[in-house]
Structures are given as C-alpha cells and as structure tokens.
C-alpha positions as CSV (number, residue, x, y, z in Angstrom):
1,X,93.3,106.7,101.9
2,X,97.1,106.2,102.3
3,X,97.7,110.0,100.7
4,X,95.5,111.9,103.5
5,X,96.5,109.7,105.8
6,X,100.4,110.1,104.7
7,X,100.2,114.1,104.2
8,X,98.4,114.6,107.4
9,X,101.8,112.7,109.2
10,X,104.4,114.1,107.3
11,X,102.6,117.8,106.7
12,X,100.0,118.3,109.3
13,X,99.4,116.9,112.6
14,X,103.2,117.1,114.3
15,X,103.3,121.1,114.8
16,X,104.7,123.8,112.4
17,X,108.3,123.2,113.2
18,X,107.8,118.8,112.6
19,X,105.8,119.9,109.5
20,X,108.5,122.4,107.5
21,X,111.2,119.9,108.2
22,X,108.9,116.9,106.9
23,X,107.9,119.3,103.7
24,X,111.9,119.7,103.7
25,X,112.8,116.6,103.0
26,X,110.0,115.5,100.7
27,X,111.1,118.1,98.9
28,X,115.1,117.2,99.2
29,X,113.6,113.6,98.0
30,X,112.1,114.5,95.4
31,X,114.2,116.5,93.9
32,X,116.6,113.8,94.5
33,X,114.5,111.8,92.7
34,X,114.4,113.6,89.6
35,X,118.4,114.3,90.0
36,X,118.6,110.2,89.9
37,X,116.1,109.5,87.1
38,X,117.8,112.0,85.0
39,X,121.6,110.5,86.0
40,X,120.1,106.9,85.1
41,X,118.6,108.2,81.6
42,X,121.5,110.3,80.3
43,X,124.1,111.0,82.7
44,X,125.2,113.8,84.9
45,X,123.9,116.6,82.2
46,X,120.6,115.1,81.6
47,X,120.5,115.0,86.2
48,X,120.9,119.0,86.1
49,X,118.0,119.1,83.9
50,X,116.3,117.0,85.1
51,X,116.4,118.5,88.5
52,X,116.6,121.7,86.4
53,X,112.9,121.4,85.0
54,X,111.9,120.6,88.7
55,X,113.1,123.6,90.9
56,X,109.9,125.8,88.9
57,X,107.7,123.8,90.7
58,X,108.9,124.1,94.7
59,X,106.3,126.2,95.5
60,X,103.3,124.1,94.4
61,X,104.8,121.2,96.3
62,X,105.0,123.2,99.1
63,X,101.1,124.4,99.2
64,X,99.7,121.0,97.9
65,X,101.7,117.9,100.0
66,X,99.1,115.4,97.9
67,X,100.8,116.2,94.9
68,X,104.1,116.3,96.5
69,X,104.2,112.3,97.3
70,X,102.3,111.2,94.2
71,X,105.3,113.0,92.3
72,X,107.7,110.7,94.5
73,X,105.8,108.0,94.0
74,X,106.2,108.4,90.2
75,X,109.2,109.6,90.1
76,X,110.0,106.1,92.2
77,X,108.2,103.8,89.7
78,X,110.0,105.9,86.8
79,X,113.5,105.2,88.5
80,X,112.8,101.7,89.1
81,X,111.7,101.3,85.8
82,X,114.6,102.2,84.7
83,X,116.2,100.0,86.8
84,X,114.4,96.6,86.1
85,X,114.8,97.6,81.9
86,X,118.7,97.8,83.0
87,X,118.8,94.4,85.0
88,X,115.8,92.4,84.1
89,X,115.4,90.0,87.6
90,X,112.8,88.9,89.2
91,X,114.1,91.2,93.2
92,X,113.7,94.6,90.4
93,X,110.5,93.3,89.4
94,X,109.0,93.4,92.8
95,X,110.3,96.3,93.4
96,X,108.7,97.8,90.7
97,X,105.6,96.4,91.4
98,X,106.0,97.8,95.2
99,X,106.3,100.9,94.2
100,X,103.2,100.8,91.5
101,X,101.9,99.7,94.5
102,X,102.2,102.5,96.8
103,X,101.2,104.4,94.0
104,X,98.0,103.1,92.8
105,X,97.3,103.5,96.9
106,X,97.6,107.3,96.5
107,X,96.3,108.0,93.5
108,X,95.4,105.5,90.4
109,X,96.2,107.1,87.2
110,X,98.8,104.1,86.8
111,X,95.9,101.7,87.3
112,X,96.7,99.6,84.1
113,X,100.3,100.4,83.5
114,X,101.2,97.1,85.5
115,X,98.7,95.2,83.2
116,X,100.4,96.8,79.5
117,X,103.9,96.3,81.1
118,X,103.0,92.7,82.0
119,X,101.1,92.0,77.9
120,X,104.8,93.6,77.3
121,X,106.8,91.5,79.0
122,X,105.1,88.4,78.0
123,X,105.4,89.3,74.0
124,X,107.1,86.7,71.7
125,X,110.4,88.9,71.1
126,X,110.9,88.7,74.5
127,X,111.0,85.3,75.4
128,X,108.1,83.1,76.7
129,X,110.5,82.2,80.2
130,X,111.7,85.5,80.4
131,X,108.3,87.3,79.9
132,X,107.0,85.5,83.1
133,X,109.7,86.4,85.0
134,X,109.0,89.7,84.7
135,X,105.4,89.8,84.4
136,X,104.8,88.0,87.7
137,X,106.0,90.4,90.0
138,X,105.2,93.4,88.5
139,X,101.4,92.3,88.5
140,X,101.4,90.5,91.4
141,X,103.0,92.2,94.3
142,X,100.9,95.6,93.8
143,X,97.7,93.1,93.5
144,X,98.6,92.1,97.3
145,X,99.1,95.8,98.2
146,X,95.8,96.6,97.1
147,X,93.8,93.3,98.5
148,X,92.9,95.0,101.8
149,X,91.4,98.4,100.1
150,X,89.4,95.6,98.0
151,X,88.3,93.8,100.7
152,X,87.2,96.9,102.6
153,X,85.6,98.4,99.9
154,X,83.8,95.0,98.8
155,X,82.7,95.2,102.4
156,X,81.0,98.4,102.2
C-alpha cells in the first residue's frame, strides 16, 4: 500500500515537470545512499564503488519507481545497520527498526530479518542486558508500524 501510494506522489500524479524532478532526487538519494554505505564499510574507495556498481542501474530506476524506493529503503536499513553495529544504543536501535519498518510497508522480503537480528542480539556472547537493549527496539518499533495494516487486514 505505502509503495503505490508513495510512487504515485513522488512519480505520478504532480505533472511531468513535478515527476522528473521527484525521480531526480530519488535517484540523487539513492545513489547517495550507496555512496554512504560504501564510505561507512570501507572508506572513500569502497564509496566510489559502491556508487560505482550503482550508476548501471539508472535507467531501471527510472522506468520502475517501485523498485526505486524499496532500494532506498534497503539501502537505509543497510546504512543503519551499520550504524547501530558501530554504536550499539538503544536511539540506533529504533532507528533501525523504523526503517525495517518502512520497509516491510513496501515490500516484505525483510519480513523476519528483525526476528534473526533480535535471536542475535539476545545470544549469550553478547550479553543477556545488552542483548535486550538491542533486541527491543529493533522488534518492536516496526511491529507498531505495521499494527494498522494488521488491523485492516484482520478487518477484512
């Protein structure tokens, strides 16, 4: 629901002129994206290719806007990822679990990664307090993203 509904804003319904600069910057963003992800993994080398391995793509992104904001919205959970395994707190957590979120409301191949990173967070080598911690957030915030899709469905 949220991706027809998001394409059709930033791709469709505002005129030709609204729509190529909304495709624009999704595209700006997403390879921005992929220049971050790459900067966080390895540095500014492993950012060129990463952005590198993405240019091929542009034109698919262009004709198919669906697949254009699931790829942010992995490309969002990858970063923050990244991010939470950096600084472990409970603010990155939520974020993460925002952005799995948004995700899981476009599209729901990630449907059990906040399940397996939660049994990973709560294994023994990581510490019974500090495997909550993590855990919590990560399964609870997208849980309250997706409670009114469940609810409308369980309606149905």
């Amino acid at each position: 629901m949220l991706a027809a509904v998001s394409s059709a804003y930033l791709f469709g319904h505002a005129g030709p002129q609204t729509g190529r600069g909304r495709r624009a910057a999704s595209g700006a963003a997403l390879y921005g994206l992929s220049f971050a992800l790459g900067l966080l993994l390895g540095g500014w080398i492993a950012g060129a290719a990463a952005l590198a391995l993405m240019l091929p793509f542009a034109a698919e992104i262009a004709r198919h806007p669906i697949i254009a904001l699931y790829a942010l919205s992995v490309l969002l959970v990858a970063g923050l990822l990244v991010r939470r395994a950096r600084a472990p707190t409970p603010a990155n957590g939520a974020l993460l679990g925002l952005a799995l979120g948004l995700s899981l409301l476009h599209r729901s191949p990630l449907l059990l990664f906040p399940l397996v990173l939660a049994l990973y967070d709560l294994l023994p080598s990581r510490g019974p307090r500090a495997g909550l911690k993590g855990a919590l957030p990560v399964l609870a915030v997208p849980l309250l993203l997706l409670l009114p899709w469940i609810a409308m469905n369980w309606a149905l």
